[in-house]
ROLUM-45552 format. One line per field, with one value per residue (C-alpha): residue number from 1; residue in one letter; chain; x, y, z. Coordinates in nm, 4 decimals, always signed. Each point is the difference from the previous one (the first is absolute). Layout:
n	NUM_... $
res	A_... $
chain	A_... $
px	X_... $
py	Y_... $
pz	Z_... $
***
This chain:
n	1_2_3_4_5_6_7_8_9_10_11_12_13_14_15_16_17_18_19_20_21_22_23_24_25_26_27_28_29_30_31_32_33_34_35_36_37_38_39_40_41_42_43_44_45_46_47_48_49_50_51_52_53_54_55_56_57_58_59_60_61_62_63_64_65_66_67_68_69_70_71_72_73_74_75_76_77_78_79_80_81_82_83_84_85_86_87_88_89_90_91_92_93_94_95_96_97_98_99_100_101_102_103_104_105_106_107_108_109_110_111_112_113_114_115_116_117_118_119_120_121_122_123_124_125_126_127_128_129_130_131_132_133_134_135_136_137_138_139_140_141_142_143_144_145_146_147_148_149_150_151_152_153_154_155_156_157_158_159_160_161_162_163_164_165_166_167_168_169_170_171_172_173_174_175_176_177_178_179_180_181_182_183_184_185_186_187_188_189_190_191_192_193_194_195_196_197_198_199_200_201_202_203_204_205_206_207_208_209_210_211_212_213_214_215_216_217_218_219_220_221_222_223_224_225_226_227_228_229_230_231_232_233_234_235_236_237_238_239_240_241_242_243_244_245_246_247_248_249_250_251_252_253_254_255_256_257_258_259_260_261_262_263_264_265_266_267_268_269_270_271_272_273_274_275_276_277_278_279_280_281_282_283_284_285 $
res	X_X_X_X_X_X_X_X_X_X_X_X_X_X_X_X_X_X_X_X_X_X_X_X_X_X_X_X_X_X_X_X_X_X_X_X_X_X_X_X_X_X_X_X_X_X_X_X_X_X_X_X_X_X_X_X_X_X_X_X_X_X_X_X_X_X_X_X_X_X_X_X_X_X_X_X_X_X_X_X_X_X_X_X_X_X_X_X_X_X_X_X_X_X_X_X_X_X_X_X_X_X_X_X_X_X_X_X_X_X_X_X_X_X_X_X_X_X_X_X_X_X_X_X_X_X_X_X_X_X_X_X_X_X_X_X_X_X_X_X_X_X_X_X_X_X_X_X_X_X_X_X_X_X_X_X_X_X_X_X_X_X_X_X_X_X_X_X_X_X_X_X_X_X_X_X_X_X_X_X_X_X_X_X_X_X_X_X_X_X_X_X_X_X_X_X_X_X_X_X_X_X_X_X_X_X_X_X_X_X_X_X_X_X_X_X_X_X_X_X_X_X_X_X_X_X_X_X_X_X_X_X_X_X_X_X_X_X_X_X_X_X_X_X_X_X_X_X_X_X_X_X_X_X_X_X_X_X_X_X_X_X_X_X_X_X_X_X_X_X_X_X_X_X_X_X_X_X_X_X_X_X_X_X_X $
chain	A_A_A_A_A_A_A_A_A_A_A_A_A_A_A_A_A_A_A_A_A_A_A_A_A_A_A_A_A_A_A_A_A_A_A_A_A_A_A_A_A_A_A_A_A_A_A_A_A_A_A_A_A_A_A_A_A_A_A_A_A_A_A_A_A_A_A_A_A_A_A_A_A_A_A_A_A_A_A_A_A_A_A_A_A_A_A_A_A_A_A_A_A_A_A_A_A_A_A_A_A_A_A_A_A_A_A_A_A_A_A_A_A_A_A_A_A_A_A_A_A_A_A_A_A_A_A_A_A_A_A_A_A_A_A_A_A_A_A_A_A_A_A_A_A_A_A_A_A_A_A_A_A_A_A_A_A_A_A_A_A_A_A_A_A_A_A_A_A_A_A_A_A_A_A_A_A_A_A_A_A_A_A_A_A_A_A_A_A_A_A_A_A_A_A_A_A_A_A_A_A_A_A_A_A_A_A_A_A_A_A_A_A_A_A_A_A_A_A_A_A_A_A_A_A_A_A_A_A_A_A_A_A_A_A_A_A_A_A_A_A_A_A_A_A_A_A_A_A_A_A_A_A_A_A_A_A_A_A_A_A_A_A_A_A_A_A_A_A_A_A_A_A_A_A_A_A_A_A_A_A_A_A_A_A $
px	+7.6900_-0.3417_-0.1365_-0.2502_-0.2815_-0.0939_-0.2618_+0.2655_+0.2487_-0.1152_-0.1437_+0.4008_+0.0992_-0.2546_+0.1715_+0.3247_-0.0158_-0.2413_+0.2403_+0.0419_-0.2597_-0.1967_-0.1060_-0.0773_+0.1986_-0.1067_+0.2236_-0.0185_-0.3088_+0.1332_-0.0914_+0.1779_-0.0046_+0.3209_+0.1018_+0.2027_+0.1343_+0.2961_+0.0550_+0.3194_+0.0893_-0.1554_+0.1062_-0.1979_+0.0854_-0.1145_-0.0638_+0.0603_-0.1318_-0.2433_-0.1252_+0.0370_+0.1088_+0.1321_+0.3654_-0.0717_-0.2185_+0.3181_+0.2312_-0.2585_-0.0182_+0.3970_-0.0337_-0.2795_+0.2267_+0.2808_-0.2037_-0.2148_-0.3384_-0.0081_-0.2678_-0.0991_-0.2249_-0.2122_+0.0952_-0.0613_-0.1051_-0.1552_+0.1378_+0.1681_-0.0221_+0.2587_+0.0673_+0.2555_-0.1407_+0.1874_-0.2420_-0.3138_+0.0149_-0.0672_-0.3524_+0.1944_+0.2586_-0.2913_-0.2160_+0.2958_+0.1123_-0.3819_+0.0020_+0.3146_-0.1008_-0.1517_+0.2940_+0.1168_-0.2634_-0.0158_+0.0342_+0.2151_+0.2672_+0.2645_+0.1434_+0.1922_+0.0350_+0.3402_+0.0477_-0.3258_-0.1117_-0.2870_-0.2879_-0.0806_+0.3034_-0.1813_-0.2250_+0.2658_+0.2113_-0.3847_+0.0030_+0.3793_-0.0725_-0.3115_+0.2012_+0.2786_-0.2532_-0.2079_+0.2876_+0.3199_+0.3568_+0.2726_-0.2264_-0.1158_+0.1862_-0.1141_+0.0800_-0.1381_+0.0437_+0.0035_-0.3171_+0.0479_+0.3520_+0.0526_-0.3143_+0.2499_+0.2055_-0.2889_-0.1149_+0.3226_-0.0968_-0.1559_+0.2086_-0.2049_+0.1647_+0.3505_+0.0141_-0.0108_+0.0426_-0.0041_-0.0937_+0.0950_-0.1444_-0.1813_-0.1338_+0.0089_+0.0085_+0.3758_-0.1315_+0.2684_+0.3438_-0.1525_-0.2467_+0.2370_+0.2105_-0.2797_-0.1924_-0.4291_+0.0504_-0.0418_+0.3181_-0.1777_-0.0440_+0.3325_+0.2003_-0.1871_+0.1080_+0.3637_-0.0170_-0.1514_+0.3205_+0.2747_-0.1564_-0.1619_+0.2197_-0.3017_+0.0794_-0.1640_+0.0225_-0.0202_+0.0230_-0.0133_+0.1245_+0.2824_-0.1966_-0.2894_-0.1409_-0.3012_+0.2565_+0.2857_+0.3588_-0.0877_-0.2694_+0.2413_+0.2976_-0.2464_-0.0949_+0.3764_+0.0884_-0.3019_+0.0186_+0.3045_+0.1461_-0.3545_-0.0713_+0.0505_+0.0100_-0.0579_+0.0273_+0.0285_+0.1142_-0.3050_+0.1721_-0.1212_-0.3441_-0.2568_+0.0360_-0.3521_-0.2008_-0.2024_+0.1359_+0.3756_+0.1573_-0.1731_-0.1264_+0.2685_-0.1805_-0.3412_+0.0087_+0.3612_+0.0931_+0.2089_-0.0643_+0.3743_+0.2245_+0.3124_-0.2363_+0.0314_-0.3541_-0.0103_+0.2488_-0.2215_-0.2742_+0.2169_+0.1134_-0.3225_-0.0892_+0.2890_-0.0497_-0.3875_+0.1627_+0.2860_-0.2234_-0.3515_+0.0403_+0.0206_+0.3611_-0.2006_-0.2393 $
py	-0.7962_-0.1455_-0.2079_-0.2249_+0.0151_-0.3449_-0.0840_+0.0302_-0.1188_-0.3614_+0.0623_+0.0935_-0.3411_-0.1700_+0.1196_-0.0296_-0.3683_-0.0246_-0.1788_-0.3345_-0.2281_-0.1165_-0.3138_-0.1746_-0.2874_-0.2230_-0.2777_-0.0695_+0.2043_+0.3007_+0.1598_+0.3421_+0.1937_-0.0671_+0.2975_-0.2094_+0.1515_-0.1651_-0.3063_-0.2429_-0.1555_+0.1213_+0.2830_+0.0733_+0.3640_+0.0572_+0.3534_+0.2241_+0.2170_+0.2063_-0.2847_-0.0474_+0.3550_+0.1431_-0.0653_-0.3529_-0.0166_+0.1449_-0.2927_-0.2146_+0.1083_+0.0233_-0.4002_-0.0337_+0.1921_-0.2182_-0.3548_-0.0945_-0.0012_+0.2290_-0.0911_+0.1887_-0.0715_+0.2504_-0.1059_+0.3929_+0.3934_+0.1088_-0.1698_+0.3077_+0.2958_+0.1922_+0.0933_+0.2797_+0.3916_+0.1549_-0.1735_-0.1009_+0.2470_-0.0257_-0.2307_-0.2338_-0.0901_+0.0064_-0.2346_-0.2365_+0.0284_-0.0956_-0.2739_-0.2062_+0.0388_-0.3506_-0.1761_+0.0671_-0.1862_-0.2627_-0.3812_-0.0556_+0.2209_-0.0448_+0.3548_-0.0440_-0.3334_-0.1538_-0.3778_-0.0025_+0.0169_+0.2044_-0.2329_+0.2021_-0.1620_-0.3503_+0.1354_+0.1645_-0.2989_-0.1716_+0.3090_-0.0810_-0.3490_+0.0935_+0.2725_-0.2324_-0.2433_+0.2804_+0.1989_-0.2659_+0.0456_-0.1874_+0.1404_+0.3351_+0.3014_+0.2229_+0.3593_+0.1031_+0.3599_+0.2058_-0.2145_-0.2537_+0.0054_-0.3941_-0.1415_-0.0681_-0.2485_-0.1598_-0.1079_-0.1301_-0.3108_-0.1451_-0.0865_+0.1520_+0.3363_+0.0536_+0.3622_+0.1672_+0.3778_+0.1849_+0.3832_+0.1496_-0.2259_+0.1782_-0.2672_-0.0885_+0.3834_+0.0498_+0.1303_-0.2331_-0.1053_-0.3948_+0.1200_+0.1816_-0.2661_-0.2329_-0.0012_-0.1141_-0.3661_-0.3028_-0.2033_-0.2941_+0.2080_+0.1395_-0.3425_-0.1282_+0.3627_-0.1318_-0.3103_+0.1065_+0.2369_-0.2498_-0.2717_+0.1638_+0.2832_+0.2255_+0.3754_+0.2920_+0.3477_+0.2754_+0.3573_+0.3126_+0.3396_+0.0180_+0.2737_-0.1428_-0.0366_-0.2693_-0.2469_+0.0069_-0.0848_-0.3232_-0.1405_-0.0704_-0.1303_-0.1787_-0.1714_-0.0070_-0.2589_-0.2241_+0.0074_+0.0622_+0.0567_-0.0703_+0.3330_+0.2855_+0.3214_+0.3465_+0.2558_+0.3552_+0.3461_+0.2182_+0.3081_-0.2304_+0.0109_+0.1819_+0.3636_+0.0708_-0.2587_+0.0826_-0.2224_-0.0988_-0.2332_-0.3110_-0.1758_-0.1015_-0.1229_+0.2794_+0.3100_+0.0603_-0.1512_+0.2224_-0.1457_+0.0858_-0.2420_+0.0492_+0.0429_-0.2550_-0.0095_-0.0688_-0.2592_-0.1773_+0.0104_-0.1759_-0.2494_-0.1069_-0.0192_-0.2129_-0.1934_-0.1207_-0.0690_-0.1910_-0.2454_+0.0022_-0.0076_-0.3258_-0.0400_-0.1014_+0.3248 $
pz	+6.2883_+0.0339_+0.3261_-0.0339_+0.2072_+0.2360_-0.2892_-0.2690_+0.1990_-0.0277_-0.3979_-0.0205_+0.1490_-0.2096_-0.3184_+0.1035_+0.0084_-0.2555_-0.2399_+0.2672_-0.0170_+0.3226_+0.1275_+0.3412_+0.1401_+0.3268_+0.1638_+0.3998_+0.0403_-0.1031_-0.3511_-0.1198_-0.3090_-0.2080_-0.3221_-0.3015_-0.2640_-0.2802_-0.1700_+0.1802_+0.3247_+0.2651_+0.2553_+0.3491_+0.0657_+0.3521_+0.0652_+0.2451_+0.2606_-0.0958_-0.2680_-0.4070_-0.0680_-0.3365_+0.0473_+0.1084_-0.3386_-0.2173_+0.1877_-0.1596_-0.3116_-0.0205_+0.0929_-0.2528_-0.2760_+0.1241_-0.1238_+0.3063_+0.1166_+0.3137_+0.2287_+0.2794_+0.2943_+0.1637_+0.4109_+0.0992_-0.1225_-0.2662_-0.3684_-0.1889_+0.2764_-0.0281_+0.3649_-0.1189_+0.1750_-0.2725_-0.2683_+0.2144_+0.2813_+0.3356_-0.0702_-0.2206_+0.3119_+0.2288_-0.2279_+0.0111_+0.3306_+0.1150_-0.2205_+0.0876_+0.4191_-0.0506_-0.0261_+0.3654_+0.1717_-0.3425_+0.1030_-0.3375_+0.1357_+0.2251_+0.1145_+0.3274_+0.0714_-0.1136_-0.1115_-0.1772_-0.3557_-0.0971_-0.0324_-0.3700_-0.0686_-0.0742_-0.2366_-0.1757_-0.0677_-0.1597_-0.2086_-0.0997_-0.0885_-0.1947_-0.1887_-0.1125_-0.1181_-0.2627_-0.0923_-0.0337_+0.0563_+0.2375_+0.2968_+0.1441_+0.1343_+0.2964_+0.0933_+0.3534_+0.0736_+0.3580_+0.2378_-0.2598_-0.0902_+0.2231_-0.1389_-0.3379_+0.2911_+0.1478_-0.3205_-0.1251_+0.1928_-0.2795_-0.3269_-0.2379_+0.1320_-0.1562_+0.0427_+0.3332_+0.0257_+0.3769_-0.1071_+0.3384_+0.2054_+0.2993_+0.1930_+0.2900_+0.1315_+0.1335_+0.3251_+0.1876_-0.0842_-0.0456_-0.2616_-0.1588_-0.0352_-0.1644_-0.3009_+0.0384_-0.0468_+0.1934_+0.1224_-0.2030_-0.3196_+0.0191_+0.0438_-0.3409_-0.1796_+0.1394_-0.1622_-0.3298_-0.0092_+0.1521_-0.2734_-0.2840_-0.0249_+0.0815_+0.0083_+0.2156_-0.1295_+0.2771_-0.0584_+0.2500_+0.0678_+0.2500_+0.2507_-0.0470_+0.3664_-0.1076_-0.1796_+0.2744_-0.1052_+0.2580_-0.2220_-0.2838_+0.2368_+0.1331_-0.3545_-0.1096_+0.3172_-0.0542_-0.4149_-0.0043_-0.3464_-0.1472_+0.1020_-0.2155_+0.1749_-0.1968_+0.2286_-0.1176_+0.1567_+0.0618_-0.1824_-0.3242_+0.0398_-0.1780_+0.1693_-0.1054_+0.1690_+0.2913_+0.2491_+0.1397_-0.2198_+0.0527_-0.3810_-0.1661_-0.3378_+0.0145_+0.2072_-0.0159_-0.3294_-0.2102_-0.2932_-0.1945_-0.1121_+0.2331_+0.3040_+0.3058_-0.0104_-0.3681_+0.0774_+0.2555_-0.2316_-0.3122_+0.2470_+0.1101_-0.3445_-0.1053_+0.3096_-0.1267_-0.3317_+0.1156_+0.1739_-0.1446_-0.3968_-0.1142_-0.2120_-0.3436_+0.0642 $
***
């Protein structure tokens, strides 16, 4: 099997992505590079840790085969490194390792703190409204994944965003049984997500593997007594993930994906698609 060396490592990630189209978007002061790809409504996929990697760029393309535009924003890593040692080596994990550290002393993130939304959060939900305006639709969906898995609640503040999905939602680090029992969101933010759900019938998706340590079983208990019914729960027994990815099961819809109809991770992956269906194609579309 061939390893890339840490020149061809990024030429790899260049052409993996190389079919998404690039283009900068500012709001509050901030400006980040944001990959689109499809014709539809609009879905954010937030990526996870280590950044835009492969798998997170075949979830998008299974959106964009699905009848939406996928739009991704570039928050952390390298765009199309694949992080994998079994297909980049030992450089390609180091090269993406090196370039995610940022994001731990990063002023848009909120890691440890509980009751507080990331402040990247507000230029995501600009991006959202901008997205729903070019590409059409009811409104916009959003799939946060791992660090970014409760950015999809935090945005579902405003409106425009009728699809919330919580990808095993890390944050904030379960280091104590009170941030295990939370989800990175302000009180504020969180009593408006309430009230879209008690009054618009708004529905949040969450999905996670039962042993996973990072998305404790007290995150979602936590979401099922504040959202009650609203929230959706997917949770799936480790002995179905993907036995060949390089990590403990952790990514429901990339890394450990087995991508077979019958499969709960297959499953997870229809009903998120049926989910951005449901509630962003218009009924005359």
């Amino acid at each position: 099997m061939r390893h890339y060396g840490a020149v061809d490592v990024k030429a790899q990630a260049a052409e993996n992505i190389a079919d998404f189209a690039v283009e900068q978007f500012a709001a509050n002061g901030t400006t980040h590079d944001v990959y689109r790809k499809g014709t539809g409504p609009a879905v954010i996929v937030m990526a996870e840790i280590p950044g835009i990697t492969p798998k997170v760029l075949e979830f998008a393309r299974r959106l964009v085969d699905a009848g939406f535009t996928a739009v991704l924003p570039h928050l952390f890593g390298i765009p199309g490194l694949d992080a994998n040692p079994k297909v980049t080596g030992l450089k390609g994990t180091a090269t993406a390792i090196a370039s995610t550290a940022p994001i731990c002393v990063s002023r848009e993130f909120t890691i440890l703190a509980t009751g507080k939304s990331s402040p990247v959060i507000t230029w995501l939900r600009a991006l959202a409204k901008q997205e729903h305006g070019r590409c059409g639709g009811k409104g916009v969906g959003a799939v946060g994944m791992c660090f970014t898995g409760g950015f999809a609640l935090g945005m579902a503040v405003d409106d425009v965003l009728l699809a919330p999905v919580l990808s095993q939602p890390s944050l904030p680090l379960g280091i104590t049984p009170s941030r295990r029992h939370n989800i990175d969101i302000s009180p504020e933010d969180l009593e408006t997500v309430k009230v879209r759900c008690a009054k618009q019938g708004l529905k949040v998706l969450g999905m996670r593997f039962t042993g996973d340590k990072m998305v404790p079983g007290e995150r979602f208990d936590f979401l099922r007594e504040q959202l009650g019914d609203a929230f959706i729960a997917v949770e799936i027994d480790d002995a179905d993930a993907n036995p060949e990815a390089p990590t403990p099961p952790h990514s429901v819809l990339t890394e450990h994906l087995i991508d077979e109809p019958g499969q709960p991770t297959r499953e997870a992956l229809d009903q998120v698609i049926d989910l951005m269906r449901t509630t962003l194609v218009s009924a005359q579309a």
